[in-house]
Backbone as CSV, one residue per row, in Angstrom:
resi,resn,N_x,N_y,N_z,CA_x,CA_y,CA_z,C_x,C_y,C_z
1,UNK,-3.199,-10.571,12.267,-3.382,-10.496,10.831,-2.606,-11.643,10.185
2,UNK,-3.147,-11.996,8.984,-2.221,-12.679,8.241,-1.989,-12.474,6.646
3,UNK,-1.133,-13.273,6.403,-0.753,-12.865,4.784,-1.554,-13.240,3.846
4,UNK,-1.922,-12.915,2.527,-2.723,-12.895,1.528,-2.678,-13.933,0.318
5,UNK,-3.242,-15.384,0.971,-2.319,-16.755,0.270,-2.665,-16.452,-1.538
6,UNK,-3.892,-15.588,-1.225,-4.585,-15.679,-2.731,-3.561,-14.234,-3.795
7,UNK,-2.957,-13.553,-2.610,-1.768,-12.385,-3.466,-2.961,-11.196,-3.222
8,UNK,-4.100,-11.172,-3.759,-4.977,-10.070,-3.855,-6.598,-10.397,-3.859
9,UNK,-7.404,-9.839,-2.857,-8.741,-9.637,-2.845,-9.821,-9.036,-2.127
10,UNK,-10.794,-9.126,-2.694,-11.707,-8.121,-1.990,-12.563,-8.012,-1.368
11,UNK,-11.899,-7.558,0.027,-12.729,-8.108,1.116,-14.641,-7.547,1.258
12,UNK,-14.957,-8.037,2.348,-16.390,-7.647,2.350,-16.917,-5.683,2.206
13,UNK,-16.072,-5.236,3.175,-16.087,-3.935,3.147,-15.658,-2.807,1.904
14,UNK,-15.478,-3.607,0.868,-15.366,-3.040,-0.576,-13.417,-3.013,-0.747
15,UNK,-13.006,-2.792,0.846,-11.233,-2.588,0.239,-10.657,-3.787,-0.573
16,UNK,-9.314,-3.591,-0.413,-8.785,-4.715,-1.015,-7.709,-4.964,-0.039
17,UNK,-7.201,-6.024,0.072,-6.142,-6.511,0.527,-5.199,-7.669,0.017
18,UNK,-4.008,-7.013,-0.501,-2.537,-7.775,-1.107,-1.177,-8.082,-0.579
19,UNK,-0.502,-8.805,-0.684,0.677,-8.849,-0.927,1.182,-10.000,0.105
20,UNK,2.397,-10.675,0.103,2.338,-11.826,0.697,4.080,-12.016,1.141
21,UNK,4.386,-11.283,2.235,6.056,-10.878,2.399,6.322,-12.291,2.996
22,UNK,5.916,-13.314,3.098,6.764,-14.935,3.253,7.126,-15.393,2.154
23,UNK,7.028,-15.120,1.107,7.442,-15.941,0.023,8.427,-15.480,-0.992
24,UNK,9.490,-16.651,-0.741,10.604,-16.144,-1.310,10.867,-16.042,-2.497
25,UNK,9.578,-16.420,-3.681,10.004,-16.299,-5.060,9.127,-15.055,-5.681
26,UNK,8.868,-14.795,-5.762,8.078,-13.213,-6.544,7.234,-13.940,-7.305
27,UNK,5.797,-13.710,-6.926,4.701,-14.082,-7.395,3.970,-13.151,-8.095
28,UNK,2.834,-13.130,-8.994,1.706,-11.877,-9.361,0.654,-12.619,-9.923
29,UNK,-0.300,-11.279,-9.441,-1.784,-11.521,-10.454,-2.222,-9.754,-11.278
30,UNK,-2.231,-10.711,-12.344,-2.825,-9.607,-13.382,-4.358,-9.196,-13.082
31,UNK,-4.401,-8.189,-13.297,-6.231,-7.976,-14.300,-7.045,-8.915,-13.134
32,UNK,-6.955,-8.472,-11.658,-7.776,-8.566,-10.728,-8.573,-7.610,-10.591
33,UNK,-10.108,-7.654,-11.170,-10.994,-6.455,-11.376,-11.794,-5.669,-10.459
34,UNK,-12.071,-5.154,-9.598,-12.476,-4.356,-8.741,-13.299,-2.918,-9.194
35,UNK,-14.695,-2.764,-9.375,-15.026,-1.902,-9.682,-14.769,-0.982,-11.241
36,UNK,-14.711,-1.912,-11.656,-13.839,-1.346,-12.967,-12.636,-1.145,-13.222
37,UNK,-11.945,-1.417,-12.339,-10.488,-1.090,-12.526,-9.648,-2.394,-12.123
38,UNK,-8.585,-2.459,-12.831,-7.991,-3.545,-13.077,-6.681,-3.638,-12.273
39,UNK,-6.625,-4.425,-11.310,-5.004,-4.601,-10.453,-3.975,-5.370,-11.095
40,UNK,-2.850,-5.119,-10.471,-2.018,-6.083,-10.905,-0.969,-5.956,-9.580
41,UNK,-0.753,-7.032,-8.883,0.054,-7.286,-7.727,1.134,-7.893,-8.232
42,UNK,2.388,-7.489,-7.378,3.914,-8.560,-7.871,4.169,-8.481,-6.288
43,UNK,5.044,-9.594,-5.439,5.031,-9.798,-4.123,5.918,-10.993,-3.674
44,UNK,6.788,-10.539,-2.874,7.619,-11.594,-2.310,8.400,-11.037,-1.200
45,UNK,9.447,-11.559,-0.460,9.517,-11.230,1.080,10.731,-9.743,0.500
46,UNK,10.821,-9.631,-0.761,11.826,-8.332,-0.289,10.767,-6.834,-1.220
47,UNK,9.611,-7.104,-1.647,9.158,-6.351,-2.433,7.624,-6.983,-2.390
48,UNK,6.527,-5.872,-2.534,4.903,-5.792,-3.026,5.015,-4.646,-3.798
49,UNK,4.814,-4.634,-4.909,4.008,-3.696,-5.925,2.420,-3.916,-6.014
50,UNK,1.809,-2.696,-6.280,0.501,-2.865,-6.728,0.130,-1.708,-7.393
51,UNK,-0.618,-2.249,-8.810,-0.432,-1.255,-9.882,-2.166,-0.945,-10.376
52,UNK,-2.389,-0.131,-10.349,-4.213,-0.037,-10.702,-4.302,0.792,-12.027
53,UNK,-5.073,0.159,-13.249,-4.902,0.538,-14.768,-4.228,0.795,-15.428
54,UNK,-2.810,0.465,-14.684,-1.370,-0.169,-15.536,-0.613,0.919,-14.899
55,UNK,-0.817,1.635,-13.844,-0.209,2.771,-12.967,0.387,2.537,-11.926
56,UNK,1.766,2.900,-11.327,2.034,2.281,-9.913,1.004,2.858,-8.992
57,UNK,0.955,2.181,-8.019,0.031,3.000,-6.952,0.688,2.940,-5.520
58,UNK,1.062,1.706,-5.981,2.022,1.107,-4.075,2.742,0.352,-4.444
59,UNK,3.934,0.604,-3.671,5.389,0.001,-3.386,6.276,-0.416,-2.019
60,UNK,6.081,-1.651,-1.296,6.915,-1.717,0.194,8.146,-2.508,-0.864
61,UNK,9.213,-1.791,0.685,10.871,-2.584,0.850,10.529,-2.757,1.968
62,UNK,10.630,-3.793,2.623,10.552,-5.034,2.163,8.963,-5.213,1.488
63,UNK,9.011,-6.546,1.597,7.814,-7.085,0.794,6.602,-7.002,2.236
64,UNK,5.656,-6.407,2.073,4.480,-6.242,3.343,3.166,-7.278,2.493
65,UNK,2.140,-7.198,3.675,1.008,-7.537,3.688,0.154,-6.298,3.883
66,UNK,-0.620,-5.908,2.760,-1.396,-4.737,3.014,-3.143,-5.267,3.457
67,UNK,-3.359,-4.592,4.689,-4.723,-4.771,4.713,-5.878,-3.731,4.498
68,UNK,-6.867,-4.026,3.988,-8.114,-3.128,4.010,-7.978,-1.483,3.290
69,UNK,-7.212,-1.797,2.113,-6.313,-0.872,1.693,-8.013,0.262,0.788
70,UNK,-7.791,1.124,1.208,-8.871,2.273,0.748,-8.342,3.148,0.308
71,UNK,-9.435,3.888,-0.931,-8.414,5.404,-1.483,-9.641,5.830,-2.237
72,UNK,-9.638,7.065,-1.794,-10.542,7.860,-2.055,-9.711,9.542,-3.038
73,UNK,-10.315,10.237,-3.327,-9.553,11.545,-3.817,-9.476,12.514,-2.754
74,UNK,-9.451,11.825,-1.204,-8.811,13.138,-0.287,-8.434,12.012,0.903
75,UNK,-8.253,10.511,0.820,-7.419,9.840,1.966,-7.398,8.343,1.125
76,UNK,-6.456,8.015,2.163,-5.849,6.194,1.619,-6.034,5.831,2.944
77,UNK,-6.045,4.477,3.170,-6.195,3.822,3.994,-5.846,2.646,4.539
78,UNK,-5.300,2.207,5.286,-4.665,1.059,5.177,-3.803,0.141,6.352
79,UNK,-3.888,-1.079,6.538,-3.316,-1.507,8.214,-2.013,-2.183,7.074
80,UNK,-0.603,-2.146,7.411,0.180,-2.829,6.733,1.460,-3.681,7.531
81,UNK,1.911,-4.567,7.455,2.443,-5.633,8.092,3.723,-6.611,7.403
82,UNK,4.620,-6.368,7.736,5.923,-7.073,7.327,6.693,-7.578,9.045
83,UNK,8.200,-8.275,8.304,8.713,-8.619,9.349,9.550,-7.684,9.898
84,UNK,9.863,-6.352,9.479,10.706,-5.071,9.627,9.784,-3.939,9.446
85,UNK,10.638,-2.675,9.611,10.189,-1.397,9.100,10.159,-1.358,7.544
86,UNK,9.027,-0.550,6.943,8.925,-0.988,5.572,9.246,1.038,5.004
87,UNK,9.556,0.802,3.894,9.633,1.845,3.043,8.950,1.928,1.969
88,UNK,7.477,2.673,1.850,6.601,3.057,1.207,6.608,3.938,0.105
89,UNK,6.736,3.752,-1.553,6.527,4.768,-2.595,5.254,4.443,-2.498
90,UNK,4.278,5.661,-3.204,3.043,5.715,-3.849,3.124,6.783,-4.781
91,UNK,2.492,6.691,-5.849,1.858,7.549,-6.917,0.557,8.138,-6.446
92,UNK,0.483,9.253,-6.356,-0.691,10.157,-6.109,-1.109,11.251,-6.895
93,UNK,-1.607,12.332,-6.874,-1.670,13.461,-7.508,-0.393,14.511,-7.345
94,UNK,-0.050,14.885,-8.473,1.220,15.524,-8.683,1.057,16.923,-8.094
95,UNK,1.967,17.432,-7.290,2.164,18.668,-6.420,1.447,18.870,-5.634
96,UNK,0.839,17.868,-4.555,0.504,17.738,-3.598,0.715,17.564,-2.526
97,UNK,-0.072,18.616,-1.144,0.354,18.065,-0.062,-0.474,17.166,0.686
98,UNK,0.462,16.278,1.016,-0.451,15.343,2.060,0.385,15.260,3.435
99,UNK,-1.078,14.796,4.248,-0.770,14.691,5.958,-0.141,13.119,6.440
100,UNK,0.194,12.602,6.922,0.825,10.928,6.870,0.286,10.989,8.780
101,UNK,-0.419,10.224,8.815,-0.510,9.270,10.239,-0.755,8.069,10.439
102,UNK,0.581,7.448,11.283,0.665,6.350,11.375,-0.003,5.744,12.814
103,UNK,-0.713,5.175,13.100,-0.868,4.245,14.627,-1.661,5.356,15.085
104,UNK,-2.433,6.410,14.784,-3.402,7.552,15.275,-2.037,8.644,15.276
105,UNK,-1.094,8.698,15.127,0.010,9.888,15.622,0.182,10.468,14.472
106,UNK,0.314,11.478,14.448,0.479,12.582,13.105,1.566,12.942,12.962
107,UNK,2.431,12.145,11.944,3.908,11.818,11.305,4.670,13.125,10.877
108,UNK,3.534,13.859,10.004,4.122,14.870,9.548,3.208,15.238,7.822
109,UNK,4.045,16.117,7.552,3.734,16.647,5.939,4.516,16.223,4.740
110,UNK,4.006,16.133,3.920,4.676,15.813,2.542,4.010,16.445,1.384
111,UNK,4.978,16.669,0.272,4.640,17.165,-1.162,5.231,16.013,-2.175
112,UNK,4.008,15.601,-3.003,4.204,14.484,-3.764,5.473,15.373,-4.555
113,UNK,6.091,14.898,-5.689,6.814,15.736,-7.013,6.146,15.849,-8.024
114,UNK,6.529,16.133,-8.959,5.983,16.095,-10.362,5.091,15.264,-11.123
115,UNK,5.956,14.170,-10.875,5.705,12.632,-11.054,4.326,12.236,-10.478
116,UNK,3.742,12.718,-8.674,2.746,12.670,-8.124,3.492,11.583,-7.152
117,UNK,4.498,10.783,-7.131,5.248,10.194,-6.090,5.662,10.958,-4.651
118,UNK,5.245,9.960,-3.234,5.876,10.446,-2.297,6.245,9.221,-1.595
119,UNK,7.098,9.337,-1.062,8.025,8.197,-0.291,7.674,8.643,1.358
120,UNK,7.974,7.544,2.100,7.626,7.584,3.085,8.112,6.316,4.063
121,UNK,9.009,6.300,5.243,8.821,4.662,6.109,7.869,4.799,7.002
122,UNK,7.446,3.754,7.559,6.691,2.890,8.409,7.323,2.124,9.562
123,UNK,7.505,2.074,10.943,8.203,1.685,11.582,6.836,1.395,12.267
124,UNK,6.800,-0.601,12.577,6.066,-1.493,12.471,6.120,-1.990,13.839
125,UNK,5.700,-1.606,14.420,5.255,-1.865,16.403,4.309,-2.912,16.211
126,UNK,4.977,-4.032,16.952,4.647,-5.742,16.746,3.895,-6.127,15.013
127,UNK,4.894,-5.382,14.131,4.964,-6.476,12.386,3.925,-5.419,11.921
128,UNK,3.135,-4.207,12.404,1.514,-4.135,11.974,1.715,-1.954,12.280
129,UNK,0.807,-1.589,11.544,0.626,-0.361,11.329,-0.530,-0.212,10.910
130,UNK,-1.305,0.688,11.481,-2.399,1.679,10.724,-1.771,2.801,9.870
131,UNK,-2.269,2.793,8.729,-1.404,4.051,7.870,-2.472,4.816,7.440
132,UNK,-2.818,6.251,7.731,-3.717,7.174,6.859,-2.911,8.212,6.549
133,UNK,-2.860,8.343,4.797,-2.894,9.433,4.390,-4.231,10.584,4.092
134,UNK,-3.723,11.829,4.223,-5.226,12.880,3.816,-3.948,14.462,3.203
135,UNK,-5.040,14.197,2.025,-4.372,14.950,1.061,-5.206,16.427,1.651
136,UNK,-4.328,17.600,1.826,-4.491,18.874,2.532,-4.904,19.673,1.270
């Protein structure tokens, strides 16, 4: 895999793929449109945000490369890639449980909070992860 020189776009298969953890100054793109809805990426080697209709949606520590990133209203989807283990916020639906599997292995359970936030790491076997969430 590699990093995302353009910050954010959309590949053939309808996902999207952002964020660009080599670069040491914090970059963004606004109002990258996708289906009606409007992105906004911020990205550099210690942080990726990505925000959809002015909402957080995704957050790595460090700064990752997200690929083929999908989300539907019962799974997300996504291969993600830094030079470490990364630590994942997302905004989801509030008081929810979701299932987390990483690399095909089934991580475990989680309940978003209030907020609809759940946190989560990623421990990155050669830089790269398959990540599916499925909301139960």
């Amino acid at each position: 895999m590699a990093v995302i020189e353009e910050l954010i776009r959309l590949e053939d298969n309808g996902s999207i793929s952002f964020g660009n953890y080599l670069m040491d100054e914090k970059k963004k793109v606004l109002d990258f449109e996708v289906c009606g809805n409007l992105y906004k990426v911020k990205t550099y080697k210690d942080i990726t945000k990505l925000e959809k209709n002015g909402k957080m949606l995704f957050e790595s520590v460090p700064g990752a490369t997200v690929h083929n990133f999908t989300m539907n209203e019962r799974n997300i989807e996504f291969n993600i890639e830094s030079t470490e283990d990364v630590q994942i916020t997302m905004e989801l639906e509030p008081e929810q449980e979701y299932k987390l599997i990483v690399d095909d292995m089934l991580v475990g359970k989680m309940e978003s909070n209030i907020a609809g936030k759940i946190n989560f790491s990623v421990e990155l076997g050669k830089n790269t992860a398959d990540v599916k969430i499925e909301k139960i």
